[in-house]
Every structure is written in C-alpha cells, then in structure tokens.
C-alpha angles and dihedrals in degrees: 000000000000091000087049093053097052093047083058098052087041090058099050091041095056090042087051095051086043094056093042098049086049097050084050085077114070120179134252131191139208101221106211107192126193125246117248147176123004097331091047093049086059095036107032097173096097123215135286130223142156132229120201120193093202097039112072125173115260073187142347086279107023114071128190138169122290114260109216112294100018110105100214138246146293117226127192152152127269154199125210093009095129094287097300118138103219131010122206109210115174107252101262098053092049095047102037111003094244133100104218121044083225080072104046119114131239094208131356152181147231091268100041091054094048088052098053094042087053098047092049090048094052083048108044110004115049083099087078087062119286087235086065104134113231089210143211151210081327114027129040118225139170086291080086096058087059139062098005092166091061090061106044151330131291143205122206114202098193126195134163121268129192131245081244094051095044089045095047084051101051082048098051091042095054101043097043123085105261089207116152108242088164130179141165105218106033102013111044143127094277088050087052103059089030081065085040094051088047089070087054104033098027112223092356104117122055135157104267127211095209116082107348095052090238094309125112119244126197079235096059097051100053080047096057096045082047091054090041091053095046083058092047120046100168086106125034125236118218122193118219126186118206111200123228114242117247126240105043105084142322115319109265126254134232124277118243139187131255097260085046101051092049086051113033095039136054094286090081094066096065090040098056099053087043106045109355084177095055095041079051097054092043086060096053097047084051091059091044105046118005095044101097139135111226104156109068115241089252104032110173115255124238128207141153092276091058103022094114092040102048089038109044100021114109115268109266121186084219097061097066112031091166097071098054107176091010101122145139135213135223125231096233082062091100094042097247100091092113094064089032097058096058093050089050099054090054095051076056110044081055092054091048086058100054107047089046105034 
C-alpha cells in the first residue's frame, strides 16, 4: 500500500512539474502581411511584425509583462509615428480596431473602419501626439497601427518563447532610445524584427544578397524561421492565416522578394529593353532563390471566434498537418535559455545602437 502511495505522489508530482514547466512557454508570432493598394503595387514586399502572448503595451512605447486574461501585444516598426521607431498596440486593436472579439465585425466599409479606428485612437492613442496624422496614399499615419486585418491578409508563423527571452526583450525595448531612424531599403520593418529574432534564434537572421539584393524582405525573414525550424525540431511552428475581412478595400496580394517584384511586376518590362541579361539573371536568381513555399497547403484558419485559442493555445503537430517538419525551436531547447537570453539582448541592444545612433 505504501509503494502504491508513493507511486501515486510520484505520479502528481511529475504531472504538476510537467504542466508548469510547460505554462512557463508562451507563444510568439512573426506576423507576415501581405502588401495592398498603390504603395503595394510599387512595393510589393508587405510588412513584418511580432506578436508576444506575455509582453503587452503600458503604453504604445513602453512595454511590460501581461497580466491573466490579456493576449499580448503586437510590436513593429514604423514610419510617420512622431518620430518613434516602434510602436507596441494589444492584438485586437491592431487586427480589427476594437478592444473586445465580441466587437469585432464580420464585413465592413469605408466608414465603419474610419469610425473604429477613430474611437480606439481618442481612447488609447492621443499619448503619441494628438497632431499625429492618421495618413493617407502618400504619407503613413497611426491608421496603420490599427485594423491590419481590414487591409490585407496575414500570415502568423508561431513559435514558443521563454519567461527569460520575453523579459530581456521588455528590458531592451524599454532602455533603449526608441528614435525613428526609419528607411526603406536598409531600416525597415523586416530589419527590425530580423535584430529582434536575433535576441530568440543568435546569429540566425542576416540581410541576404540573393535574392533580396542585401535588403531584408518580410519574405526572407518567414523563409529563414522556417529553415531554422526545419533544422531544429525541439518546438514546433504552426502556420496561421488571418483572413483578411471583406468590404474595405481590394483583397491583398502576396509578398514577394526582390528578385520577384523586378521580374513578376511591371518593373521587368523596363528591365528587359534596357538590360535583357540582367532581367534574365534576375530571373534566375528568382527560380533559384526566391521561389519557395513557406504557407502550408491547408494552413488553419484564424478568426474572432477562435483568435485566443489558435494564438495562445500550446503548439500541437496535429494542428497543422500541412507543415510537417516545419518546426522551430525554442532557445531554452538546450536548457541554457536563461543565461542565453541575457547575452543575446545585449548582441542586440548593440545592434539597436548601431543601426539607430
């Protein structure tokens, strides 16, 4: 009976540790969104931004840990926001300019859009200067840091973080001089969470000359966590796709590369009677190194009714059947995430510095 018993105890004690240890992970995202409308036609690379389940904004530029029952925030760079060089928003707002799911509309207009983004920035975001412009065709604005879902599609790559990482980011975020140093080809919202993912996956993420001509690309960036992951299976990658909700504007268009945006848009016309070699090269260079997949055929599908759940819920290989192998892992995988992480904030505080000093 006493053997029993401790077998018992055993038991429960080894299923508590288990669950604790795996509560102490929460999940994080790179949020690839698609590009959309005049400047995406241009530009067609998109925009990055994270999302962290444990770090929530005390304000757009002073982040802090979530308290139970709040699902994080998503942090990004941008242009036109008072000079500021990222700016952190909680997940509704940003997706869908409301602050509760229950809220969150099925279709929408021009006018409906307008009117939540206006309510949520006289209630939240008047500290960012209430002559912030909220942009337009030519100039960005605070309209961007809202609504993202009503503009276009994203994709979330989602992948587990420690207590350590999430904490050594809230630090570095908060001591360093968020100063906009902003631009487009060498300082932009992909080079920003390429510095940030540094911290998480050390030496990892660099600019690349094929095929992104030594810029760094939204695109880039998901194909290189997804390599990363297929090298480390120790945590699991789910892909998520966040539709994007209908009425708006024109459905959003898929992000492309360097070497795919001079050969697959307009810009290859004028290429190719100016230079056919070097159209041709370009679109070799597209085959060889731009052409990837990186969504699974069957992605799950988020929406309001499942937002907390798909985000927030623990990594599962069942979920996504579609990404097979395509896995990340976390760098607390080799049990010495609590020391790394410190190191690594500090690589990239450096790094900070020195692109925006």
């Amino acid at each position: 009976m006493r053997g029993k018993r401790t077998a018992a105890f055993a038991f429960m004690a080894l299923a508590f540790f288990a669950f604790c240890c795996a509560r102490s992970h929460a999940q994080a995202a790179l949020l690839m969104e698609e590009p959309y409308g005049f400047f995406g036609t241009i530009n067609p690379t998109g925009h990055d931004a994270i999302y962290f389940e444990r770090i929530c904004a005390q304000t757009p530029v002073m982040l802090r840990r979530c308290e139970p029952g709040e699902l994080g925030a998503v942090i990004a760079r941008y242009q036109g926001i008072d000079g500021y060089d990222w700016v952190a928003i909680p997940l509704v707002p940003y997706l869908y300019s409301v602050e509760s799911t229950a809220d969150i509309p099925a279709h929408v207009n021009h006018d409906s859009v307008t009117l939540m983004r206006k309510r949520y920035h006289e209630a939240h975001l008047l500290t960012l200067g209430e002559n912030l412009a909220p942009g337009n065709m030519f100039h960005t604005g605070w309209t961007q840091l809202l609504g993202a879902a009503y503009e276009r599609r994203i994709y979330a790559f989602r992948f587990d973080t420690t207590p350590a990482q999430d904490d050594a980011l809230i630090a570095l975020m908060n001591s360093g001089k968020n100063r906009s140093h902003f631009q487009l080809l060498y300082n932009n919202c992909a080079d920003f969470a390429r510095v940030v993912f540094n911290m998480y996956f050390p030496r990892t993420f660099r600019r690349s000359i094929l095929p992104d001509a030594g810029m760094t690309t939204p695109k880039q960036i998901a194909y290189k966590l997804v390599h990363y992951a297929r090298k480390h299976p120790e945590m699991q990658l789910t892909v998520i796709e966040i539709p994007q909700v209908p009425g708006y504007r024109r459905m959003s268009h898929a992000n492309k590369c360097i070497a795919e945006s001079l050969t697959t848009t307009v810009y290859a016309v004028p290429i190719v009677l100016l230079n056919p070699y070097l159209a041709a090269g370009l679109f070799v260079d597209y085959l060889a190194h731009g052409h990837f997949r990186l969504v699974p055929r069957h992605a799950q599908i988020l929406g309001p009714d499942n937002l907390p759940a798909l985000l927030t819920a623990p990594a599962l290989a069942a979920q996504n059947p579609g990404s097979e192998g395509t896995q990340v892992p976390s760098a607390a995988a080799s049990g010495s995430a609590e020391t790394q992480s410190a190191k690594t904030a500090k690589s990239g505080l450096l790094e900070m510095k020195a692109t925006h000093e």
